[in-house]
C-alpha positions, 0 to 999 in steps of 0.5 A: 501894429498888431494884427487882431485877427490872425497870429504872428504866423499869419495864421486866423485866430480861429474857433478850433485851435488849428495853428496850420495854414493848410489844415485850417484852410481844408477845413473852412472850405469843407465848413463854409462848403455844408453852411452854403449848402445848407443855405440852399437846402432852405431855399438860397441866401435870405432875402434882405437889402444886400447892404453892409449889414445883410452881407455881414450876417451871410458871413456870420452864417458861413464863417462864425462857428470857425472864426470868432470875429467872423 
């Protein structure tokens, strides 16, 4: 079965094109690391139910400029 979320190398499909594994994880560290700290400039991670849907939308807010499907 095909994998929807990453390349026959294991590599997430990925906003940027990055086709390496330690390029692209140095740069989800370094992404996600300014979206946390941008959170906490604004007071920390919205309030909300923290239910499936509120943690979907923190990850889209750390991960969805990088992964499409994030």
């Amino acid at each position: 079965m095909p994998d929807l979320f990453s390349d026959s190398n294991g590599i997430f499909f990925n906003k940027w094109g990055i086709t390496n594994a330690p390029e692209l994880a140095a740069q989800e560290a370094n992404f996600s690391w300014l979206k946390l700290s941008q959170l906490n400039d604004r007071g920390g991670v919205p309030g909300g139910k923290f239910d499936k849907v509120h943690f979907q939308e923190i990850h889209k807010t750390l991960f969805g400029k990088i992964y499409p499907w994030a």
